[in-house]
C-alpha atoms as an extended CHARMM CRD file, in Angstrom:
* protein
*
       175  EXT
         1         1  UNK       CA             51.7780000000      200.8090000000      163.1370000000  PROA      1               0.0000000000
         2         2  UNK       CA             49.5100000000      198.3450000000      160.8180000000  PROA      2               0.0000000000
         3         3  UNK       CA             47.7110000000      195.7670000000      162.3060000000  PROA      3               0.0000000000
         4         4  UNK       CA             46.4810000000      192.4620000000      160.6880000000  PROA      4               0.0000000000
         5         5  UNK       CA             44.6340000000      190.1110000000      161.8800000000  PROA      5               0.0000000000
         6         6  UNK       CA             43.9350000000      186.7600000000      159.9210000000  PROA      6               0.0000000000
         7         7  UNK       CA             41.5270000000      183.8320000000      160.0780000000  PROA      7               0.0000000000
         8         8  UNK       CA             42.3700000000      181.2030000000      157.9640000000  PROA      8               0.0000000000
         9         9  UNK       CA             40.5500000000      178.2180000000      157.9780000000  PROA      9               0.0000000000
        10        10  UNK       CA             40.7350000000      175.4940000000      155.5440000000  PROA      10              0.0000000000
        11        11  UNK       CA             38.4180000000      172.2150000000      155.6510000000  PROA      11              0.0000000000
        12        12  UNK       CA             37.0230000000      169.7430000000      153.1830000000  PROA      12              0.0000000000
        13        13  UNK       CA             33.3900000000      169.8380000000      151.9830000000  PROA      13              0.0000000000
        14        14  UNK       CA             31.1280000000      171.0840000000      154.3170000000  PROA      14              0.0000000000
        15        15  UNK       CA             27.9490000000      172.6450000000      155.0040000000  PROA      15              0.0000000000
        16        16  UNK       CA             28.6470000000      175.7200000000      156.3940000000  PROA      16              0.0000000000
        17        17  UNK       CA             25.4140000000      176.0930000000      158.4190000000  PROA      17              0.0000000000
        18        18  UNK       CA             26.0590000000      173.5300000000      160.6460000000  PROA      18              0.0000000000
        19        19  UNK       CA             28.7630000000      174.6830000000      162.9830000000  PROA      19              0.0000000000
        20        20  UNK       CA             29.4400000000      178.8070000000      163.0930000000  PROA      20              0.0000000000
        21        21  UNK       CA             33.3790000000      179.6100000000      163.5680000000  PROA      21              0.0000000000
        22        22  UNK       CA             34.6090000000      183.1350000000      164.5680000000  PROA      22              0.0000000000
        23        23  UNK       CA             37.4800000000      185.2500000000      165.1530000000  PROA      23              0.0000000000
        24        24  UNK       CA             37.4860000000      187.9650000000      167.7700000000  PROA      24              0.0000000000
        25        25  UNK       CA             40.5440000000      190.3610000000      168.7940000000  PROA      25              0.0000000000
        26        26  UNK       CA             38.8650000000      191.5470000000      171.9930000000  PROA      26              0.0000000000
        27        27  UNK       CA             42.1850000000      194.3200000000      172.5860000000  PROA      27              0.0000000000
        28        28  UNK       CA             43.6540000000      193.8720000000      175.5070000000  PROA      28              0.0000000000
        29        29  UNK       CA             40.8450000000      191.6330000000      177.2960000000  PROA      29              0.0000000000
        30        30  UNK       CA             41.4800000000      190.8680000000      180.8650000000  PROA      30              0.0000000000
        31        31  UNK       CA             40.1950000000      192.2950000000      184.4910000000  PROA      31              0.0000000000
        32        32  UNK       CA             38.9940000000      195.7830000000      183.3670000000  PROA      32              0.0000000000
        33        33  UNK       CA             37.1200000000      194.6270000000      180.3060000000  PROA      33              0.0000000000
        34        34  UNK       CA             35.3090000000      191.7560000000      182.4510000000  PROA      34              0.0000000000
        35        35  UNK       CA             34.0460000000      194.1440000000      184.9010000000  PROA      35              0.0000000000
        36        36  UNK       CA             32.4160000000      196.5560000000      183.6440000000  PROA      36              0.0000000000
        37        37  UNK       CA             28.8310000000      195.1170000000      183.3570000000  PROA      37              0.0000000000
        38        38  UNK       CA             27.8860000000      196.8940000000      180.1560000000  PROA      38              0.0000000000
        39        39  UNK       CA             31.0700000000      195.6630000000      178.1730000000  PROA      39              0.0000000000
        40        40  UNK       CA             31.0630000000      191.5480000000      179.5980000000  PROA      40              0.0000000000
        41        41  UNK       CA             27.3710000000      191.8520000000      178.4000000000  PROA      41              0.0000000000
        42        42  UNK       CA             28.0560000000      192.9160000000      174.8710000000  PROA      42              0.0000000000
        43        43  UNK       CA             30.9350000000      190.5230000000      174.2770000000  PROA      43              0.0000000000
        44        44  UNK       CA             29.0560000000      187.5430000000      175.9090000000  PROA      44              0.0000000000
        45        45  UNK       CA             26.0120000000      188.3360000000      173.2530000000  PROA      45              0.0000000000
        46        46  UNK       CA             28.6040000000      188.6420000000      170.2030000000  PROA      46              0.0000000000
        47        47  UNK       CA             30.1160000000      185.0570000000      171.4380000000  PROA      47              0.0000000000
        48        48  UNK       CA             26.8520000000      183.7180000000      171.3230000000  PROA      48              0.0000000000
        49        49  UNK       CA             26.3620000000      183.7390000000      167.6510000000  PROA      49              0.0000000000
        50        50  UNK       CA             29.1450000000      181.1600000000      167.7550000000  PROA      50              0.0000000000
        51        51  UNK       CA             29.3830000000      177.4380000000      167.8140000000  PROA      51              0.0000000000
        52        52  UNK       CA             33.3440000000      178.0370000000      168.2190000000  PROA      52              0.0000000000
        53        53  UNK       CA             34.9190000000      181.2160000000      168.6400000000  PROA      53              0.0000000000
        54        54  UNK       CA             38.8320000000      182.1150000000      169.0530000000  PROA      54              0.0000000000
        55        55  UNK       CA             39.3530000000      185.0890000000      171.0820000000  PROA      55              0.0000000000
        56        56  UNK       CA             43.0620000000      186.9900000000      170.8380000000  PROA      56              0.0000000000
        57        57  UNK       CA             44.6920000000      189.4560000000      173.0780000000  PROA      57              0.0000000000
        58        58  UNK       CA             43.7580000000      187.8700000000      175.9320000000  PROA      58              0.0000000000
        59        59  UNK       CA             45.9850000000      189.7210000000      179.6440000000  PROA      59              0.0000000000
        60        60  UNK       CA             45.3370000000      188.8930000000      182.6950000000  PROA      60              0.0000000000
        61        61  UNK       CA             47.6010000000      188.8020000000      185.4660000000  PROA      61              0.0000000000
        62        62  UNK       CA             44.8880000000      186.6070000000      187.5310000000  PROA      62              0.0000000000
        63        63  UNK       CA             44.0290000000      184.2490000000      184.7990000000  PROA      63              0.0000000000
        64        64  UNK       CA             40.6050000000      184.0960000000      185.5990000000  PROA      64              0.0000000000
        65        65  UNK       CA             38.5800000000      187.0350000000      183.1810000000  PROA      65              0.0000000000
        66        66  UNK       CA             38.6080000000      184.7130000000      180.5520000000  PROA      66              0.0000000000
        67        67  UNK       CA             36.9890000000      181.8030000000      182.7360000000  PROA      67              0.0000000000
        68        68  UNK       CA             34.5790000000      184.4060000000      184.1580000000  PROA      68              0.0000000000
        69        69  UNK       CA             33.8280000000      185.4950000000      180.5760000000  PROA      69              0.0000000000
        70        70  UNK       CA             32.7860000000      181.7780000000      179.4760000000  PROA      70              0.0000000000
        71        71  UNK       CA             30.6380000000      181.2080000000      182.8150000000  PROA      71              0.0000000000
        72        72  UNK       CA             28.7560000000      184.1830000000      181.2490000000  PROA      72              0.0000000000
        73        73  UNK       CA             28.4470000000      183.1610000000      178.0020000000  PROA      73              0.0000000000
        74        74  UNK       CA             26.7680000000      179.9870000000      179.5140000000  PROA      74              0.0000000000
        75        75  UNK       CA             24.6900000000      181.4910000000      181.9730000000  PROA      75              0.0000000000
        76        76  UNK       CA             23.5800000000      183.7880000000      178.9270000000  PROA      76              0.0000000000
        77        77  UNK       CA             22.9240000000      180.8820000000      176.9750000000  PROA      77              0.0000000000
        78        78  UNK       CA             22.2230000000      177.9630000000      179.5000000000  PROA      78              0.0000000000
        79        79  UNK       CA             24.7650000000      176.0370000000      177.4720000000  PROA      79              0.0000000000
        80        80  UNK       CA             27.5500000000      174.2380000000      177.7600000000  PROA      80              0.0000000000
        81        81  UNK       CA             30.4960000000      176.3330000000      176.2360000000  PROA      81              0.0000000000
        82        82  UNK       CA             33.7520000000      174.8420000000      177.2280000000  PROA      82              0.0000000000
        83        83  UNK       CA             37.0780000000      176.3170000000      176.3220000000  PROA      83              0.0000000000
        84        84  UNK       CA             40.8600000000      175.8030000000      176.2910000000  PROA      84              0.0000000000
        85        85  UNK       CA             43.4460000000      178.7160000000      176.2030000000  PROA      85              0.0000000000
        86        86  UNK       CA             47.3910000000      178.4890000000      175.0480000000  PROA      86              0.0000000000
        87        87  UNK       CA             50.3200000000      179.5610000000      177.6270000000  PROA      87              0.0000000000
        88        88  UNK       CA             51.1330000000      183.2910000000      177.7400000000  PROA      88              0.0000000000
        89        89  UNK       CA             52.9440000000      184.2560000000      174.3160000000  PROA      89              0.0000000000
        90        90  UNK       CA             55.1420000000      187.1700000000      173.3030000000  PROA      90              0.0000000000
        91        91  UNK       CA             58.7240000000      188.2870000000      172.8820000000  PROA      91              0.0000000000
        92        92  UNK       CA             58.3110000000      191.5030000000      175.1850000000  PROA      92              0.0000000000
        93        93  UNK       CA             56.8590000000      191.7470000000      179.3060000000  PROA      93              0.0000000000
        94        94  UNK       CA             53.6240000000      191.7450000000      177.4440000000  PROA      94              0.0000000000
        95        95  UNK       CA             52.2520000000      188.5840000000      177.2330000000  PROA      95              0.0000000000
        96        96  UNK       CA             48.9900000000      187.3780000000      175.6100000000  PROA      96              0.0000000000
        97        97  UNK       CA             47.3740000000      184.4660000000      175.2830000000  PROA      97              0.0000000000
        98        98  UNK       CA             44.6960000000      182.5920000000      172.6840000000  PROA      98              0.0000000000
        99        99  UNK       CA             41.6100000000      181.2860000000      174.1280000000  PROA      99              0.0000000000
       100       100  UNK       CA             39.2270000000      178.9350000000      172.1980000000  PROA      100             0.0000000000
       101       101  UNK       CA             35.6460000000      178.7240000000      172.9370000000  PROA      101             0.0000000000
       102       102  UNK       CA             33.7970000000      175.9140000000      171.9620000000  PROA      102             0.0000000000
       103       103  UNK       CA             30.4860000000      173.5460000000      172.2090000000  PROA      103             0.0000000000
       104       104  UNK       CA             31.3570000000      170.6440000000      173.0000000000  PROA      104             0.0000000000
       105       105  UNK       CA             28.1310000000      168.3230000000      171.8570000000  PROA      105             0.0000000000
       106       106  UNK       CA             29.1580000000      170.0740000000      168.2290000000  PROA      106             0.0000000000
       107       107  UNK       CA             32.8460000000      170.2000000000      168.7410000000  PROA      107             0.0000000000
       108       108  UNK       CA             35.9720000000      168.3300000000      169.9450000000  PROA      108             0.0000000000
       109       109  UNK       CA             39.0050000000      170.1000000000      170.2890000000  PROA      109             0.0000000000
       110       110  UNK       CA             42.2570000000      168.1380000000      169.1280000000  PROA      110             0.0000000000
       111       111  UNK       CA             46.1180000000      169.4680000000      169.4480000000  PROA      111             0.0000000000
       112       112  UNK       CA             46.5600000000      173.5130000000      170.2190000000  PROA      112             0.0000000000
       113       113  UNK       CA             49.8610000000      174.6460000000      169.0640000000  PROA      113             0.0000000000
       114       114  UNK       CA             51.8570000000      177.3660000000      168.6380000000  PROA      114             0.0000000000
       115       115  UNK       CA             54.4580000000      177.9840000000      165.5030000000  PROA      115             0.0000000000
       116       116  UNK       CA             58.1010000000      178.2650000000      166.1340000000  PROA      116             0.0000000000
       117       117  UNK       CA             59.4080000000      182.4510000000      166.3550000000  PROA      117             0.0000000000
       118       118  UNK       CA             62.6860000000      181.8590000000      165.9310000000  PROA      118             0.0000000000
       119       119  UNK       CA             63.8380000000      184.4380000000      163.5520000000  PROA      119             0.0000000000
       120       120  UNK       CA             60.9060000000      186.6180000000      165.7220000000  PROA      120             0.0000000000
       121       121  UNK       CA             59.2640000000      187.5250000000      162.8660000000  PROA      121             0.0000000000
       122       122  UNK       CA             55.7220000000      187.8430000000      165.7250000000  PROA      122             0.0000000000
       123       123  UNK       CA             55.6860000000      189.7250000000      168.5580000000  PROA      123             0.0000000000
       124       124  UNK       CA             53.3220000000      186.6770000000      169.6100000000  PROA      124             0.0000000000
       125       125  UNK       CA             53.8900000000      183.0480000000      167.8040000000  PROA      125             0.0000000000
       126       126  UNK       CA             50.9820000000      182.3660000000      165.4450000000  PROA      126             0.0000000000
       127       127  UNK       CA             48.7330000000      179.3540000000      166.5570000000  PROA      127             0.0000000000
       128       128  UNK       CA             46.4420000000      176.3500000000      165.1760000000  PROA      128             0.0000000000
       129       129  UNK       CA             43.9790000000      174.6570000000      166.7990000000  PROA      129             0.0000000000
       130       130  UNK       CA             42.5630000000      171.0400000000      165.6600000000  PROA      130             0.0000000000
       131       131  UNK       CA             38.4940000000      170.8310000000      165.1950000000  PROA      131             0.0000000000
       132       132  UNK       CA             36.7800000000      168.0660000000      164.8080000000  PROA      132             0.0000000000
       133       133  UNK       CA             33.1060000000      167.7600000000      164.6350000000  PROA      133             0.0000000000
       134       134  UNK       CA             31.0490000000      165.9650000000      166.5450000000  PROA      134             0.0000000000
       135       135  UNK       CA             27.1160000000      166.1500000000      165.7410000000  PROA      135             0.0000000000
       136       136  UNK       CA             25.6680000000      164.1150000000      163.7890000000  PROA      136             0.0000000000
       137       137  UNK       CA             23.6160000000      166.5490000000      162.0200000000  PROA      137             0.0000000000
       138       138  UNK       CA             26.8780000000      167.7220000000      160.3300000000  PROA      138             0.0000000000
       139       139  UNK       CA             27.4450000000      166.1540000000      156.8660000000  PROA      139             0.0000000000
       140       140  UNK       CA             30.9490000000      166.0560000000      157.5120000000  PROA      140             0.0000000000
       141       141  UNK       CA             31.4030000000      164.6440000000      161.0870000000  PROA      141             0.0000000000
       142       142  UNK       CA             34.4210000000      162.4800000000      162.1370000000  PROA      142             0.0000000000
       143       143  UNK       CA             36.2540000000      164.9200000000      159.7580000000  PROA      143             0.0000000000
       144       144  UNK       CA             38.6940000000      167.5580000000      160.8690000000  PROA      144             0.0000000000
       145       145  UNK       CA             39.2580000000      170.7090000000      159.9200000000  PROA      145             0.0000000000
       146       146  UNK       CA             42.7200000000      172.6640000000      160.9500000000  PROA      146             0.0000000000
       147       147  UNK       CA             42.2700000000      176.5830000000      161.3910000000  PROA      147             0.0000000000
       148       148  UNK       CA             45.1160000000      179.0400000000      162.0680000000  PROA      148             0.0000000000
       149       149  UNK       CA             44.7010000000      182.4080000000      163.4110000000  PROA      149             0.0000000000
       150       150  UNK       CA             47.0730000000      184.8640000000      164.3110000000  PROA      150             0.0000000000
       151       151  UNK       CA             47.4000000000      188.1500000000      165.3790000000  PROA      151             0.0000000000
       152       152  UNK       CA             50.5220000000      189.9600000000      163.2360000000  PROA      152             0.0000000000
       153       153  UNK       CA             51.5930000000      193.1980000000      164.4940000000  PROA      153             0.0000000000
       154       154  UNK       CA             54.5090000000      195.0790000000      161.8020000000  PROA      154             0.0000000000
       155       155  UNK       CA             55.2420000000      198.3380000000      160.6670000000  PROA      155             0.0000000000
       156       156  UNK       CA             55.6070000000      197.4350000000      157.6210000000  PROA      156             0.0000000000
       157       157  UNK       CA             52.2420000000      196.3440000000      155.3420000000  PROA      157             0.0000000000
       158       158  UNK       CA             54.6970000000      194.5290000000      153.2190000000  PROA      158             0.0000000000
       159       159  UNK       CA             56.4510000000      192.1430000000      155.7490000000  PROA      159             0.0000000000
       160       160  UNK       CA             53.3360000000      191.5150000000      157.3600000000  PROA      160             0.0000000000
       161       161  UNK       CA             51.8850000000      190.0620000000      153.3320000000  PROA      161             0.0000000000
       162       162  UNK       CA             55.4760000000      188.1220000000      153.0420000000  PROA      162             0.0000000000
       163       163  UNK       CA             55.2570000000      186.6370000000      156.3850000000  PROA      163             0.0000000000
       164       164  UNK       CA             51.3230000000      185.6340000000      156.4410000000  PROA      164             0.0000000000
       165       165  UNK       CA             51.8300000000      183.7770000000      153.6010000000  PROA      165             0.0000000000
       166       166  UNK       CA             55.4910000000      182.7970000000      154.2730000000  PROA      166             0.0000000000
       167       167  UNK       CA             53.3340000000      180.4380000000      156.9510000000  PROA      167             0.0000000000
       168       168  UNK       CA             52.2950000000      177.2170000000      155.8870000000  PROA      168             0.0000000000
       169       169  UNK       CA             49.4990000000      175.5360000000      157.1710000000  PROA      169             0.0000000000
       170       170  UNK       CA             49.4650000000      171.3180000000      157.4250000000  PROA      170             0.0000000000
       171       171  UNK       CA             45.9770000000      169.8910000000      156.3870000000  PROA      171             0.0000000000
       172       172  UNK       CA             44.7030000000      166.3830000000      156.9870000000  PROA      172             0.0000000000
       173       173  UNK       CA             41.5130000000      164.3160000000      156.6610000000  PROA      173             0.0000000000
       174       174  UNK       CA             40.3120000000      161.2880000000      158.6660000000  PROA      174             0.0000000000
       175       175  UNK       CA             36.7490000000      159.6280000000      158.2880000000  PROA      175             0.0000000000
């Protein structure tokens, strides 16, 4: 079984130094991953390179790792990460979820939704998340960019291509 995972993230003109995006599959992230002490410490110093990070695969039966794994990050940092994470997704018992971690005094998070799987063509709908920036040391605050990640899971190399770009993904601008 192939496994693809895709960040796509289009914007208008902007300086890319000012606000650091990420992707992270973190496989099956939930109660055993946040504690062991050795692994919530890695993951917490990888999300720190991040001004906005999405993080995939995310089960948990007690929907709280995910919490406890941002209260890290911020005690790590003595920040002031925030985050927001979608509704448990998938066609089968297993159910995952998208969680996006953000700062807020760089970022505001707009609409989070999730793509229609009608013809199941996911095992877990893709999903887009509205940025928009906040600082004013960005050249292109009071824009907003629209980034789409999803986690596509086929046997077959060649669906996966004809469905990832079968997707279309809406773009706007405001100023």
């Amino acid at each position: 079984m192939h496994e693809i995972i895709l960040l796509l993230f289009s914007c208008s003109i902007i300086n890319v130094e000012c606000i650091k995006i990420g992707s992270f599959n973190i496989q099956v992230f939930g109660q055993n991953k946040v504690s062991k002490t050795d692994v919530l410490s890695i993951l917490v110093k990888i999300l720190s390179r991040y001004d906005l990070i999405v993080v995939q695969e995310i089960r948990d039966a007690k929907n709280t790792a995910f919490r406890h794994l941002v209260d890290e990050l911020n005690r790590y940092t003595k920040g002031n990460y925030k985050f927001v994470i979608s509704e448990k997704l998938g066609r089968t018992n297993s159910k995952e979820q998208y969680g996006v971690i953000y700062k807020p005094d760089l970022i505001r998070i707009g609409k989070m939704v999730t793509f229609d799987n009608k013809k199941n063509l996911f095992e877990r709908p893709p999903m887009a998340v509205e940025v928009h920036t906040t600082s004013s040391e960005c050249s292109y605050s009071r824009r907003y960019e629209r980034g789409l990640w999803l986690s596509i899971e086929k046997e077959n190399e060649t669906d996966t291509f004809t469905y990832r770009h079968g997707i279309r993904l809406g773009y706007s601008r405001s100023s």
